[in-house]
C-alpha positions as CSV (number, residue, x, y, z in Angstrom):
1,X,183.7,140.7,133.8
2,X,182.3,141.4,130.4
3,X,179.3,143.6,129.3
4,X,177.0,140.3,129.0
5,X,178.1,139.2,132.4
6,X,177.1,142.5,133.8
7,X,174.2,142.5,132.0
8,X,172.8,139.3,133.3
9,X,173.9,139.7,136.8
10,X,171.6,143.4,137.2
11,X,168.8,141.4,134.9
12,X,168.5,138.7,137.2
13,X,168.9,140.6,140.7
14,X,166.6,142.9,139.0
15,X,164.1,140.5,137.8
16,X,164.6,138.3,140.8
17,X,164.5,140.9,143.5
18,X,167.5,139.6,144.9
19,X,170.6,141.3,145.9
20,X,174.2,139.0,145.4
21,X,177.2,140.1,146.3
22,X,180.1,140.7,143.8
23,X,181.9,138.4,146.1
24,X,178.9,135.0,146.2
25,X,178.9,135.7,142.4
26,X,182.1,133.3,142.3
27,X,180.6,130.5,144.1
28,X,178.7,129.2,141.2
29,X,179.8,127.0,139.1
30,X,176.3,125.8,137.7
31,X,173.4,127.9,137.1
32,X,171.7,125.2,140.1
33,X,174.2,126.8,142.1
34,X,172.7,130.2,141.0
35,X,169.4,129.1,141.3
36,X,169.6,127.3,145.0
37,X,170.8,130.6,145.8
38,X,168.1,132.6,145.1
39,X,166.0,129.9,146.6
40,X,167.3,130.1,149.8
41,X,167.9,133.8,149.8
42,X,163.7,134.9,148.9
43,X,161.3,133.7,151.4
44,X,158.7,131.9,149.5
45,X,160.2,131.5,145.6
46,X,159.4,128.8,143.5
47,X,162.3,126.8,142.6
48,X,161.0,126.5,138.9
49,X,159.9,129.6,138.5
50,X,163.8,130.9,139.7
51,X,165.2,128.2,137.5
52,X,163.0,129.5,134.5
53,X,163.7,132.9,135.0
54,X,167.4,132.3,135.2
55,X,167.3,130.5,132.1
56,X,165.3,133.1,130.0
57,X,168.0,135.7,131.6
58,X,171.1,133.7,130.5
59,X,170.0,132.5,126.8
60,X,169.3,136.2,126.1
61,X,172.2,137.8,127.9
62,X,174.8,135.2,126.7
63,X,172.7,134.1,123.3
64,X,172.4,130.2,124.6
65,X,170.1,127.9,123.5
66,X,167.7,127.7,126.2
67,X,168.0,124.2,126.7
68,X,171.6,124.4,126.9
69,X,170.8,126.3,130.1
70,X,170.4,123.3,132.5
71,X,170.6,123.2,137.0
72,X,173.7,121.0,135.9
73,X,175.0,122.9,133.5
74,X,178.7,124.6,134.5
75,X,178.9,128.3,133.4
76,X,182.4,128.2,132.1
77,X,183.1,124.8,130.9
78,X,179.5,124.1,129.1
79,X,177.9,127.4,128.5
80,X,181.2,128.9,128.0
81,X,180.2,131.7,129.7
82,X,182.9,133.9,132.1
């Protein structure tokens, strides 16, 4: 795992107030994945609000265009991200 992976994953748990295991990290394969996640995971979020924040997170960890970063949008074959 690179620097930018590492980077997003403590800016979102951070950000989020969520805690993931290094082991659920592998289960997603699209950042809707990621973001149903969360959901279910914190009582209460806002599924837009996670999906937002989790886009803001990856464009600036991974420099994406933010509207690249989309619920059905794969992490390694379409954001290129790994």
């Amino acid at each position: 795992m690179g620097i930018d992976a590492t980077h997003f994953i403590l800016s979102v748990e951070e950000t989020l107030d969520v805690e993931i295991p290094d082991n659920d990290w592998w289960q997603f394969v699209t950042v809707g994945d990621l973001c149903d996640y969360i959901v279910q995971k914190t009582p209460g979020a806002d599924p837009a609000k996670v999906f937002e924040t989790v886009r803001r997170i990856a464009a600036n960890a991974f420099s994406l265009d933010p509207e690249h970063v989309q619920p059905t949008a794969r992490w390694i074959e379409d954001l290129k991200v790994d």
